[in-house]
MIVEX-563223 format. One record per residue: x, y, z of N, C-alpha, C, O in turn. Coordinates in steps of 0.2 Angstrom, whole numbers, plus 5000, padded with zeros to 4 digits. Layout:
BEGIN
XYZXYZXYZXYZ...
This chain:
BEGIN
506452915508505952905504505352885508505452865514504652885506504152885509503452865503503452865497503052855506502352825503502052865504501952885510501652925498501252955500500552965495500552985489500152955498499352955494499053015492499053065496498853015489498353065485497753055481497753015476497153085483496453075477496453105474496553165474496353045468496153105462495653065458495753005457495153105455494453075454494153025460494052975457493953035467493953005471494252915472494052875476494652905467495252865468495852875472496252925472496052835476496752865481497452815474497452765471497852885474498352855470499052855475499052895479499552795474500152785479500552835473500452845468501152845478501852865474502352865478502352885484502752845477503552855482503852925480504052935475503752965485504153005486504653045492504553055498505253075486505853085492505953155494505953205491506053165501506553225504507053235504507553195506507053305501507753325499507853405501507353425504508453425500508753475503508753535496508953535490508253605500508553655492508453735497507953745500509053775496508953815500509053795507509453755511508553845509508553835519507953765520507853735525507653745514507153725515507053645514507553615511506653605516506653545515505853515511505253525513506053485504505653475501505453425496505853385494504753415494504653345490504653335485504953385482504453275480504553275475504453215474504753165478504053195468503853135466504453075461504753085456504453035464504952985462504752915457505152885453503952915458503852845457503152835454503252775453502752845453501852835452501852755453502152715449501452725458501352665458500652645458500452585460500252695456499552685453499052685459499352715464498352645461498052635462498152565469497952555475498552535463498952465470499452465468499552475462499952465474500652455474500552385473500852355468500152365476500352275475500652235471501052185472500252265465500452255457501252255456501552215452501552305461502252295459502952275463503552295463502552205467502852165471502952065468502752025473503052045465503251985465503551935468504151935470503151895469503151845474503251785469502951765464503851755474504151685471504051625474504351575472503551615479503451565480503451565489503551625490503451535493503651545500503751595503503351635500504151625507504451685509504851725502505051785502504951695496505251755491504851795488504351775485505051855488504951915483505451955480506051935480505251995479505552055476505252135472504752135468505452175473505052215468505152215461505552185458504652265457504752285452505252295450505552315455505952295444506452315444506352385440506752425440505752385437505652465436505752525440505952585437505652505447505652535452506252575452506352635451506852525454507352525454507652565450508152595452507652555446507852595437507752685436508152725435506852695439506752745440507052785448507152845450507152755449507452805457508152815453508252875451508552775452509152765449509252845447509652885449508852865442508852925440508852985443509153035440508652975449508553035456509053015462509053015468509652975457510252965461510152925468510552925473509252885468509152835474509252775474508952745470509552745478509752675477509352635484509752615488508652635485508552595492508852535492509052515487508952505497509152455497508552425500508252465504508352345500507652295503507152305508506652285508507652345513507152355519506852415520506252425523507152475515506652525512506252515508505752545508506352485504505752475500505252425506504752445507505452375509504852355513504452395517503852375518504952455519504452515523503952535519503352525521504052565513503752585510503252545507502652565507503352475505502552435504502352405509501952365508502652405514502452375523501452345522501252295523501052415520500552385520500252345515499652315516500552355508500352275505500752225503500752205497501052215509501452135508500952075508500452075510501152045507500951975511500851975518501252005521500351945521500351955530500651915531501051945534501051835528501251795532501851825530501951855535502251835525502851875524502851935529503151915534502551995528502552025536502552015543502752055546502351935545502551905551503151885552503451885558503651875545504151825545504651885547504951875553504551955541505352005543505152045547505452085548504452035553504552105557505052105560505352155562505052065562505652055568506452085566506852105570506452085559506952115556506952185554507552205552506352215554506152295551506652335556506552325562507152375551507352445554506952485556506352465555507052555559506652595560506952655557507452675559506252685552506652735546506652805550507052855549506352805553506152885557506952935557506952995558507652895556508052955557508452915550508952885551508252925545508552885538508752935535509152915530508653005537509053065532509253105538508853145540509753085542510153095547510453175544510453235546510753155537511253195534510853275532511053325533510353255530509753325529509553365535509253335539509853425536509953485540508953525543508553545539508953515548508053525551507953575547508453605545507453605545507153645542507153715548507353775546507053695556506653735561506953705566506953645567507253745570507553715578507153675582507453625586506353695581506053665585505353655580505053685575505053585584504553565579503953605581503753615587503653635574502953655575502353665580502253605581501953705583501353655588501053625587500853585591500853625582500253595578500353515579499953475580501253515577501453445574501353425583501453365584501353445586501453425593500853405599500853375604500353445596499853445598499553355595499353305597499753375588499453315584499753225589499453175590500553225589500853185592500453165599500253115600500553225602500453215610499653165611499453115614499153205604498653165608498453085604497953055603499053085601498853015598499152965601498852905601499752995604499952965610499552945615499452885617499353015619499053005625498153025623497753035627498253025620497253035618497153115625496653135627497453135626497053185633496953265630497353285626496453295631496153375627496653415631496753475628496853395637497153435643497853445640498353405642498053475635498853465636499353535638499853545635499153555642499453595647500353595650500753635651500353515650501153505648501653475645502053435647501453505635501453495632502353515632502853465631502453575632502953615633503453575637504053565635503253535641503853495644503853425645504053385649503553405638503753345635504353305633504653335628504553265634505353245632505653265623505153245620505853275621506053315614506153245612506553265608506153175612506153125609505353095608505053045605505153135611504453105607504153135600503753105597504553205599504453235593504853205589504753205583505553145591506053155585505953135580506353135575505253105579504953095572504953125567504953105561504753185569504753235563505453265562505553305558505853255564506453285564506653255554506453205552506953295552507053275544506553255539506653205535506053295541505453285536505453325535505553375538505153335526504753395523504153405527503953365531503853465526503053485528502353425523501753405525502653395518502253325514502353265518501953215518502953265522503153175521502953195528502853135530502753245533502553235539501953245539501553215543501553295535500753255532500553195532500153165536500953155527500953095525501053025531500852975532501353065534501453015542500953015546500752965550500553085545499953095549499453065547499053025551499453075541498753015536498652965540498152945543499452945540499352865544499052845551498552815552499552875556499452875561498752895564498552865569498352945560497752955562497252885563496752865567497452855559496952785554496752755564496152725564497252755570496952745575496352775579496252745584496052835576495652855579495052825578494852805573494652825584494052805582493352865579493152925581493052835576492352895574492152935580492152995579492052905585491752945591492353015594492153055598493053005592493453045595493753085591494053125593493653095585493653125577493653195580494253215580493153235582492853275584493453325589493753375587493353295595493853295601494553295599494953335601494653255595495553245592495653335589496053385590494953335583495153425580495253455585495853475586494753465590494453525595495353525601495553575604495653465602496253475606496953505600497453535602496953485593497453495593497553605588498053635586496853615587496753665586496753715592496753775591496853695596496753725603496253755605496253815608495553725603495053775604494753805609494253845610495153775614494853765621495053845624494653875628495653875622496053925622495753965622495854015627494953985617494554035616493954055622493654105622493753985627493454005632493753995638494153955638493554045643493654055649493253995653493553985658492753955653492453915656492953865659493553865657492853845663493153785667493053725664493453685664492453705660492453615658492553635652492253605648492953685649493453685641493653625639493353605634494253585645494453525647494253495644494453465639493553465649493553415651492653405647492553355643492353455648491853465642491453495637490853515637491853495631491853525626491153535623490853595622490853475623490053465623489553515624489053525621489953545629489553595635489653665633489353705637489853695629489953755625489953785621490253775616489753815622489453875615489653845604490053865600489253785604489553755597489753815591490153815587488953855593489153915588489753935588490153915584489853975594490554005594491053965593491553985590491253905594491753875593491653845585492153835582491253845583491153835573491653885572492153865568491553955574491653995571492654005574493154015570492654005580493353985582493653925575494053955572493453875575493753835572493853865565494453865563493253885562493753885554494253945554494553965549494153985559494654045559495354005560495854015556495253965565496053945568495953905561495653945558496053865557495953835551496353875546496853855543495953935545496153995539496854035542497154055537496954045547497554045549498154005550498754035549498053935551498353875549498553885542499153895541498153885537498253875530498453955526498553955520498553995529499254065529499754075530500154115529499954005537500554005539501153985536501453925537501454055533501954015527502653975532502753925530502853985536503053935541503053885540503353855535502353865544502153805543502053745537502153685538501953785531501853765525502653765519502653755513503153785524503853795524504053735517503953675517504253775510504453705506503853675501504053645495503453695503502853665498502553755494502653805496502353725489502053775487501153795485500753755484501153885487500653895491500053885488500153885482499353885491498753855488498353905486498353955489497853905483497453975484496753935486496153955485496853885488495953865491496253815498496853825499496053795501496253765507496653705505496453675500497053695509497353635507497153565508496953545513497353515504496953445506497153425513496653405516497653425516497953415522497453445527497253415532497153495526496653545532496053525530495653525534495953505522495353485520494753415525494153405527495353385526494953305531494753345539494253335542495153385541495153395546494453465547494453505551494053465544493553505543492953465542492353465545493253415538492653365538492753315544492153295545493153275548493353275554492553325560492053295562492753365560492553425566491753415562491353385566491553435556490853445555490553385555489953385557490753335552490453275552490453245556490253195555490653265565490653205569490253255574490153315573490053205579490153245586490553245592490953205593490553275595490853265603490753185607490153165607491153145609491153095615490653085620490953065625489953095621489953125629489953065631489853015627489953075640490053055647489453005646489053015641489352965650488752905653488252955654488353015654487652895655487352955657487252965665486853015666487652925671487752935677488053015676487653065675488653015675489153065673488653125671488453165675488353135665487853175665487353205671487153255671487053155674486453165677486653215684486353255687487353185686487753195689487953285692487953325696488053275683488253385684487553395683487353455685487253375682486653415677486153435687486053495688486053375691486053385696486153415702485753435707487053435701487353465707487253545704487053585708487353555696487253615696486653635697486653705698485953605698485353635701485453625706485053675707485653605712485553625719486253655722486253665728486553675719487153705720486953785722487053825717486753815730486653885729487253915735487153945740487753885732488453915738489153925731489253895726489653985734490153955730490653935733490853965737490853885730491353835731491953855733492353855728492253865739492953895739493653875734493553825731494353905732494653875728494753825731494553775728494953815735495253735740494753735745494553775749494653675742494153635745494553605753495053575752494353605760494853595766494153545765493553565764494453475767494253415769493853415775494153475777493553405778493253395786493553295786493153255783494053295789493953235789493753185791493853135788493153195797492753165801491953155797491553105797491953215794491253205788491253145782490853105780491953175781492253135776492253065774492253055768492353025781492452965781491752945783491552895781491452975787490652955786490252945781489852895781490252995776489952995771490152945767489752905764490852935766491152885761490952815765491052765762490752815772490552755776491552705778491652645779491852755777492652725779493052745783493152805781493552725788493852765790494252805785494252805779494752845789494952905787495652885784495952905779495752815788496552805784496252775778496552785773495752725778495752675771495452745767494952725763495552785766495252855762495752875757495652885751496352875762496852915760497552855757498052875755497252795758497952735753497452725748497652715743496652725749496452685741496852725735497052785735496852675731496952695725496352755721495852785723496752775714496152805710495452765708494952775710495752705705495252665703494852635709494252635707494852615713494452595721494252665726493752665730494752715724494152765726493552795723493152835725493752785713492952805709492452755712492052775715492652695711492252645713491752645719491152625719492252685725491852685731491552735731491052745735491652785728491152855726490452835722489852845724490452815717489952795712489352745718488752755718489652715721489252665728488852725732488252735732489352765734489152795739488552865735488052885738488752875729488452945725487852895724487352925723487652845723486952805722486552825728486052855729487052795733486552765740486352845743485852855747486752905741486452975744486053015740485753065742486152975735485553025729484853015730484552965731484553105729483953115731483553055729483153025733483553045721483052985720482952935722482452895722483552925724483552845728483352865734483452815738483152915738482852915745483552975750483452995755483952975746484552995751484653075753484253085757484853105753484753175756485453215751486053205749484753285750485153325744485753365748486053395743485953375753486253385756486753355756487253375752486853315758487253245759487753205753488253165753487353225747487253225739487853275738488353255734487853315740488253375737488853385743489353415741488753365748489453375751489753305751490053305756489653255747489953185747490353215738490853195736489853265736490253255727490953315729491453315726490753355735491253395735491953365739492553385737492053325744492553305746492853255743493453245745492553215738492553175731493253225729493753205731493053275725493453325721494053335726494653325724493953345732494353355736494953315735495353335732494753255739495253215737495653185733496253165733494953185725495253165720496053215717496453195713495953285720496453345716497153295721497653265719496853295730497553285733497853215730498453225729497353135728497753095726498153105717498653085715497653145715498153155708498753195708499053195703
C-alpha cells in the first residue's frame, strides 16, 4: 500500500492505495479516501501514544488488507507529530520490497524510470553510464504499479531546486540525444531552444502513447497528469547557467579561437608548467579541486583584460582541458 495525491478542484486529495496482481499486469486501486488531511485521522493520546482511525482499519479489512503499525506509519510518515517522528525513526522498516510476493511486470525497469532515479541521485545531464549502473539502484521500482511509482516520483522530485527544474526535464527526456553539438552535456543553455521546445513535446507525446510504459493503468485521451507537471517543469523554468567567469570565459575563447583543435590534445610539458607557473610534477599529483583553483589564478593573471597576452590566454585554457580529461 502506498500514499497517493491527486487534485481535484485545485485542492490535493490524500488516499491509500494498494498494488495488486491481475493478469500479466500490476495494478491500482483506491482503498481509502482520506480527504484533504490525513492528519484528521490520527489520534494522539498524550506523549508518544497514537493510533489511527479504526475506520481505517475496517475499510481495508474489506480488500483483505491488514497493515499492521509500521505501514501505516509509512504511509502518514509526513503528518505525524515531529517529536513522534524523532522517537520511531530509528525503528522505521524500509517498505521498498513489501510485496516481495507480486511478480515484476517487466524484466527490466523502464528508461525513463532510470533516467529519473539516476539524476536524482547524482544530479548529472551526462548519463552515458546509465547502462551500467548497479541494478540495486533501480530496486525500488521493482513491484510497483506504473501509479504507486508515479507516486514515489511525486515525492522524490520535492528535492529539486526551482533553478534545476528545467535541466532535470531536458536530462531525463534525453533531449540532448537530438543535437549533435558538443556542449549538449554540459550546455544546454546554448542551443537551439526553439528546436529543443519542439524536441521536447514530441518526446512527451510519445511518452504519453507508450502503452508499455503506461502498462496497467487505463489510457487517457488528453495527457496525463503524471507528464502534465513535467511540461510545466520545462516551460516555466529556465536553464542553470554558469557564473559569469565561466561564461565570459567561452564567449572569449570562442572569438579568438582561429585554429582547430586536435582530438588530443599532447601536453608540452615545459609550456605547461610555465604558464600554470609550477613545476611539472606539482601538475601532475594536484588534485581536481586545487588544480581548478590554480587555473582560475592563472586564467585571471593571462587574460587580455587584465594586461595579459591572448596567446597565452588560449594555450593556458587548452592544456587546462588537457590535463583536466588525463586527471578525470
Amino acid at each position: 500500500m502506498y500514499l497517493a495525491r491527486t487534485k481535484v478542484k485545485n485542492q490535493t486529495h490524500y488516499y491509500i492505495r494498494d498494488t495488486y496482481h491481475e493478469g500479466s499486469y500490476l495494478k491500482s486501486r483506491d482503498v481509502f479516501h482520506l480527504g484533504t488531511d490525513p492528519s484528521k485521522h490520527i489520534i494522539y493520546l498524550g506523549g508518544h501514544g497514537y493510533y489511527y482511525d479504526e475506520a481505517i482499519e475496517e475499510t481495508l479489512a474489506q480488500f483483505g488488507l491488514y497493515p499492521d503499525q509500521d505501514e501505516l506509519d509509512h504511509i502518514f510518515w509526513d503528518f505525524l507529530n515531529p517529536e513522534i517522528k524523532r522517537v520511531i525513526k530509528g525503528f522505521q522498516r524500509s517498505f521498498d520490497n513489501a510485496k516481495k510476493d507480486l511478480p515484476e511486470p517487466h524484466p527490466q525497469a523502464h528508461v525513463f524510470d532510470k533516467r529519473r532515479i539516476h539524476y536524482l541521485r547524482f544530479a548529472q545531464v551526462d548519463q552515458r553510464n546509465l547502462s551500467k549502473m548497479p541494478l540495486k539502484l533501480f530496486k525500488v521500482l521493482h513491484g510497483k504499479s506504473r501509479d504507486e511509482i508515479e507516486q514515489y516520483f511525486l515525492v522524490q522530485e520535492r528535492i529539486l531546486q526551482p533553478n534545476e527544474l528545467r535541466t532535470y526535464v531536458y536530462t531525463i527526456f534525453d533531449l540532448q540525444r537530438f543535437f549533435l553539438d558538443a556542449i549538449a552535456a554540459q550546455r544546454p543553455h546554448d542551443l537551439n531552444q526553439i528546436k529543443m521546445d519542439e524536441f521536447f513535446v514530441d518526446a512527451v507525446c510519445k511518452l504519453d502513447e507508450d502503452k508499455n510504459f503506461w502498462a496497467g493503468m487505463e489510457m487517457s485521451h488528453r495527457l496525463r497528469d503524471y507528464l502534465v507537471k513535467y511540461v510545466i517543469m520545462y516551460f516555466d523554468n529556465e536553464f542553470l547557467r554558469p557564473s559569469l567567469f565561466q561564461d565570459y570565459l567561452h564567449e572569449f575563447i570562442n572569438r579568438h579561437r582561429n585554429y582547430i583543435p586536435p582530438k588530443k590534445v599532447r601536453v608540452n610539458m615545459e609550456e605547461a608548467a610555465r604558464l600554470f607557473e609550477t613545476r611539472w610534477e606539482n601538475l601532475k599529483k594536484m588534485d581536481l579541486k586545487c588544480f581548478n583553483r590554480l587555473y582560475r589564478k592563472m586564467a585571471l593573471k593571462h587574460h587580455p583584460d587584465k594586461g595579459g597576452s591572448p596567446e597565452a590566454f588560449v594555450k593556458l585554457t587548452k592544456y587546462y582541458h588537457g590535463l583536466l580529461h588525463k586527471k578525470k
